[in-house]
Steps between C-alpha positions, in 0.01 A plus 500: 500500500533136691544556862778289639370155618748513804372864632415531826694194633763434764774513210399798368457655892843371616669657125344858576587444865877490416482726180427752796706386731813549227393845412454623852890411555608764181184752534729731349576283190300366154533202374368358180261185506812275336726600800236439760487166357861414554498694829219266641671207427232379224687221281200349331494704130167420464353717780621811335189594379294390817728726670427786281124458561589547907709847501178568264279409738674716764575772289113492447409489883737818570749320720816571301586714223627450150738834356680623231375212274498149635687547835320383799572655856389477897175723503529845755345739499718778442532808617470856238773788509490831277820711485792637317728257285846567527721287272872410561801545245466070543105496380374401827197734672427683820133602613449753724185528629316819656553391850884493394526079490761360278379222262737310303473365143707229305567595126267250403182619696530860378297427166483839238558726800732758500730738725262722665152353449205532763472116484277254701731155665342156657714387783660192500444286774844404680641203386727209621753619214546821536881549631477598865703760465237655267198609738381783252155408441457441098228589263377460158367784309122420380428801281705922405226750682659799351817520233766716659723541186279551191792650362859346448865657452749338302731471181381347149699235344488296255547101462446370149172633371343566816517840719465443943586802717733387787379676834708734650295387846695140613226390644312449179703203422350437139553710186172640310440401173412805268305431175640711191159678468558606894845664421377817473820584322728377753868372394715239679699677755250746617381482849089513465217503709282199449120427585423156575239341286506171613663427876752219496374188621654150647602386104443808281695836434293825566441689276480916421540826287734771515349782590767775557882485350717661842816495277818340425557236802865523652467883493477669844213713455292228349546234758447808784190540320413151457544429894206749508301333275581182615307611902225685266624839666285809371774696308259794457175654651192544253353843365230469746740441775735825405186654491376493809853564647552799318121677615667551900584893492838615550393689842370357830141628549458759753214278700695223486820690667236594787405165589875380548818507782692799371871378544593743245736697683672134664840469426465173308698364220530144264740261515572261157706390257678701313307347192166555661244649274177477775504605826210351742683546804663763753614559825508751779601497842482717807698481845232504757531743839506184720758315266249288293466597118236548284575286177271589179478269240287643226396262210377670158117449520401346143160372634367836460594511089402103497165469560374143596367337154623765261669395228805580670431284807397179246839584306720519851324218614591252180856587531546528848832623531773708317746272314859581538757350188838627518500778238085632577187464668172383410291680699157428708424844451487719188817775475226784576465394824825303661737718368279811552194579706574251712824502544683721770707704348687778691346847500144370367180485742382167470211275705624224757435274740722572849565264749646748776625282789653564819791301561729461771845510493515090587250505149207405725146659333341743777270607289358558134233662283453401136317810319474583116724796399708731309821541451807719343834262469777757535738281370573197276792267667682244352615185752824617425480863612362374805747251537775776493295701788506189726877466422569866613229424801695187571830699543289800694617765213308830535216511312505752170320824563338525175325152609516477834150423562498215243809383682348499856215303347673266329725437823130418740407271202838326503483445858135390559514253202807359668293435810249361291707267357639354808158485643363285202813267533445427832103408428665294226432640238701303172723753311612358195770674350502322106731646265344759245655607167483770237574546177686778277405566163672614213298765248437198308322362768745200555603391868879631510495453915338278750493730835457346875248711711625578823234500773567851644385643849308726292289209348427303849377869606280557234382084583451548870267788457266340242529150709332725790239674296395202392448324827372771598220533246431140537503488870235788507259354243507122619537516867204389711419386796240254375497335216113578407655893480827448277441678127500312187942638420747382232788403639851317417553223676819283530457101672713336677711301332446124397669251783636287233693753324661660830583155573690492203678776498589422908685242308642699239660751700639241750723390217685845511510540835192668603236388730114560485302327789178382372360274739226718628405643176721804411432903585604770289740590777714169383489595161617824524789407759620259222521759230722693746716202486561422130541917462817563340597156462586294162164338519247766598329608167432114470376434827280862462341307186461168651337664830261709243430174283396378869258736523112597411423749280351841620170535345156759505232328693175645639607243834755613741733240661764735531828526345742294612820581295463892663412339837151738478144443610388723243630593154367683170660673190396850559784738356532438122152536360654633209666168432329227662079441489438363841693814638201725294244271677615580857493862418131461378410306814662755764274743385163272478535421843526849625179432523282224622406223241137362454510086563441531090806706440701268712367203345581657117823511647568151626386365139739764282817402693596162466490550112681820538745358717550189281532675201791759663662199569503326186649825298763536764596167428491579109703831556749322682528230254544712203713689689736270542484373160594854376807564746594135348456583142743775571771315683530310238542760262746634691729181531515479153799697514656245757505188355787304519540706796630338859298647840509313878140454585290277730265252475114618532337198426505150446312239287491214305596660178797675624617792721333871549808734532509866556778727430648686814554851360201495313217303626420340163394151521541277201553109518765187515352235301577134682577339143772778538665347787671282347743309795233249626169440468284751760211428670260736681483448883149731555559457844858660527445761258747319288635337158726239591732249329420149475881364529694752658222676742584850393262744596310820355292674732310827518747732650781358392745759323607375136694715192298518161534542144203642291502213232131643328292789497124485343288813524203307367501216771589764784801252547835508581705179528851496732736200472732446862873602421658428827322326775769632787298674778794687528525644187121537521555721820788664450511636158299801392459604137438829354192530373507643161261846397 
């Protein structure tokens, strides 16, 4: 090809000179040679071509870059993130990375990934356009590392001649199209399970089979079991799996008895749900000669059933954690050994870990010893029957002589967890008291009743005592002196929260009278004195969600910084290894370090934990998810027999599409759609918390009490629509409606 006669003069010098000098002002922006044309100012037609030749030439000599076809942008060298995608219901993307930094990502940058990938981002370089009130630092994802959802939940329907499944999962914004020879004999109106063929890209429809028919969609048991599929949650445990749980013998071995703490003949008991089926957890206490008391707290010991890499261990390990839906479990742990073996069940001798502390009556540790054990529960207590002891103990009734030992125990525990409690206030500790629910089923299996749980004495009991053990546990391994002597520990950590956020919600509160001084950073202590506020008023199950929005997230990490929502120095999940993984990997490490580790044991250690720790984090995430998306599958269900109904409720949330509202009596959440507001046009104040109208300045905010109709009810989309029927706050207030059963 003919070089260019003018290259290599002045002209050509001074046109790259300011071709750089442009793209240095936008680094964050591409621009495509015609534009950069106009944007220089070049009139002459004729030097089109010329010009051409000079982004060439700098293309060529690696001082900008040319992307996504023929866009030309300011050259930096940018910076390489791996992490988690998370996807909003609005198609933009969040990274997180493993050091726990936030990475946004427009729609437009996220390419063919999808919810949940392990994905690698290039940082943008800040630009001169970005709005300064957005300082997140943006990305653009370069390549998927690892597909998170091979499979896909959703319904099949049919539009003209061709079949797509519609995902049951929001954040997969695009339907699937299904080939006839991938039906698998599928029907319009069944909800499938669909394996992606072909991801989606920028300008083309993925693509996928059906691989399982779930059912009808719109019927309750299929769209349980779809929310299931949907998180990829093991519904059963393979032959080999059973297997091994089903070789333990019935009876403790002799040997293994003679090794252990014999706490047999310890007055100890459990203390669950009534619907409990496993038991990892009981409780003793003893009133000391000098006043203190000995608390026990004795945690079922499933490390010595679970050896480490057994097929048992890999299988705990993928799932992580016990899944609880409203109407059943899925368990970490096959039937054989959560509901049996393991679990303490009165009159049965069964192995433990103990964590016998003495405590004094102020709930200040004296001492403790943490040995392996075994233990006979003598009974099986419900919070409930408790609760009724600490009533009669309340109003000093005589205790009944057929259980007046129980009832002498039950009083120490009541007392010493009430000094407990104080004592972790005033440390400032945060003690969120969110609103729980349960549901009643008919023998059909249909919600008939949605039930609030009341946090009883009984319950913050049972919590104080496992809060201890735990500190305990965690204190004991990872305490050192120096830092060369601390032992590779999981434990869960909680950071302070972000300064922007408690900024906001500083400003939040203010607008309903509350204060929350945040100009030297805010303690836990602040917090927890503005919780005591809002308690009992109009506004405090909003203001409990806002503060928790405000939040970090507890997570496992092999790192300890503490955790700051309990106000300890050390934390670890120690007392449901039944339940929860990282609890199981505590056990094993209290007993490796009864003895001394080699620097190579140690090291093994350091290099198994971060994974172990990320991936207990990552299923707890998924359990909670799914959880979630079951309790909301059957909320729905169950307001199918209120629509057209009328309930006051409050406002949970607010956004540009319309108002989050949750119903008083029943804590189901369901939605005002703006387009439904139909007395001026609303705008969303993100600021304020706020929809508010353009002419006459009325306001919406989260908090505010309104009265609602359910106006639609879609099992499928896990959706329920309200439309406002009287905006009076008084009415809103004021009024209570029966709910109906």
């Amino acid at each position: 090809m003919k070089k260019s006669s003018r290259a290599g003069s002045s002209e050509d010098e001074n046109l790259q000179k300011r071709i750089l000098d442009f793209l240095a002002r936008y680094p964050n922006e591409l621009f495509r040679s015609k534009e950069l044309f106009r944007r220089l100012g070049i009139k002459d037609q004729s030097k089109e071509t010329w010009f051409k030749q000079e982004l060439r030439a700098l293309q060529d000599t690696g001082k900008i870059i040319r992307l996504r076809g023929k866009q030309y942008g300011h050259l930096h060298t940018p910076e390489y993130r791996e992490g988690r995608l998370q996807i909003t219901r609005h198609g933009t993307g969040s990274l997180t990375t493993a050091d726990g930094d936030i990475i946004f990502i427009p729609s437009e940058l996220l390419k063919d990934a999808a919810d949940g990938d392990l994905v690698e981002a290039a940082l943008r370089a800040q630009g001169t356009k970005q709005k300064e009130r957005d300082d997140r630092r943006q990305g653009e994802i370069i390549r998927v590392l690892e597909r998170e959802q091979i499979q896909i939940v959703g319904t099949l329907q049919r539009i003209r001649k061709q079949f797509l499944v519609v995902p049951d999962n929001k954040k997969i914004s695009r339907e699937i199209l299904i080939g006839k020879e991938a039906l698998n004999d599928a029907h319009e109106g069944d909800k499938v399970v669909v394996e992606q063929t072909r991801p989606a890209g920028r300008y083309q429809t993925a693509e996928g089979r059906i691989t399982d028919i779930l059912g009808k969609a719109g019927e309750l048991s299929v769209e349980i079991l779809s929310v299931a599929r949907e998180f990829n949650l093991p519904l059963s445990f393979s032959q080999d799996v059973l297997q091994e749980s089903n070789s333990f013998p019935s009876q403790i071995p002799e040997e293994e008895i003679q090794g252990r703490l014999d706490l047999r003949s310890l007055l100890c008991f459990t203390i669950d749900p009534e619907d409990a089926k496993d038991f990892d957890d009981a409780v003793s206490i003893e009133t000391l000669p000098d006043g203190n008391f000995l608390l026990g707290v004795h945690i079922a010991d499933v490390s010595y059933y679970i050896r480490e890499d057994s097929l048992l261990d890999k299988e705990a390990l993928q799932r992580g954690t016990s899944v609880y839906f409203p109407n059943g479990v899925i368990p970490m742990l096959p039937e054989r050994l959560s509901s049996d073996l393991c679990s303490l069940r009165p009159g049965l001798d069964r192995l433990t870990f103990s964590v016998l502390m003495t405590v004094s009556p102020r709930g200040i540790i004296k001492d403790y010893k943490i040995r392996e054990s075994i233990i006979r529960s003598k009974r099986r207590y419900t919070y409930e029957e408790v609760q009724t002891l600490i009533d009669e103990i309340v109003r000093q009734q005589p205790a009944p002589a057929e259980e007046k030992e129980l009832y002498i125990a039950v009083a120490a525990m009541y007392h010493l967890s009430a000094a407990l409690t104080k004592k972790r206030m005033k440390e400032g500790s945060i003690d969120f008291d969110s609103v729980e629910t349960k549901f009643q089923f008919d023998t059909q299996g249909k919600p008939i009743a949605i039930i609030k749980k009341v946090r009883l004495e009984s319950n913050r009991l049972v919590e104080e005592f496992m809060l201890l053990a735990n500190q305990v546990v965690a204190q004991h391994i990872g305490y050192a002196k120096k830092e060369e002597h601390q032992k590779p520990f999981l434990y869960r950590i909680h950071d302070s929260p972000d300064p922007d956020r408690i900024r906001e919600l500083a400003l939040f509160v203010k607008k309903f009278g509350f204060s929350l001084n945040v100009d030297s950073g805010v303690t836990s202590q602040s917090l927890q004195k503005l919780l005591q506020e809002v308690k009992g008023s109009e506004v405090e199950n909003v203001i409990n969600e806002v503060v928790l929005r405000s939040m970090a997230k507890a997570i496992y990490s092999e790192r300890n910084i503490g955790h700051y929502g309990l106000a300890f120095d050390y934390y670890a999940h120690f007392t449901s290894p039944i339940r929860r993984y990282p609890d199981l990997i505590v056990h094993r490490m209290l007993k490796r370090y009864r003895s001394e580790l080699s620097p190579a044991e140690r090291e093994d250690l350091r290099k198994r934990l971060p994974s172990i720790a990320k991936q207990s984090s990552e299923r707890e995430r998924t359990a909670m998810a799914a959880e979630r998306a079951a309790v909301k599958v059957v909320q729905v269900e169950f307001m199918k027999k209120h629509l057209g109904d009328e309930f006051p409720a409050v406002i949970s949330g607010v956004a540009q599409y319309g108002l989050f509202i949750q119903i008083n009596d029943l804590h189901v959440e369901g939605m005002v759609h703006v387009r439904e507001i139909n007395d001026d046009y609303y705008q969303y104040d993100e600021k304020q918390y706020a929809l508010i109208g353009k002419r006459r300045r009325k306001m919406f905010r989260l908090g505010d009490p309104v009265f609602v109709k359910v106006s639609r009810v879609d099992l499928e989309a896990r959706q329920i629509d309200f439309i406002l029927v009287n905006n009076d706050t008084e009415r809103a207030v004021g009024q209570k409606k029966a709910v109906k059963k």
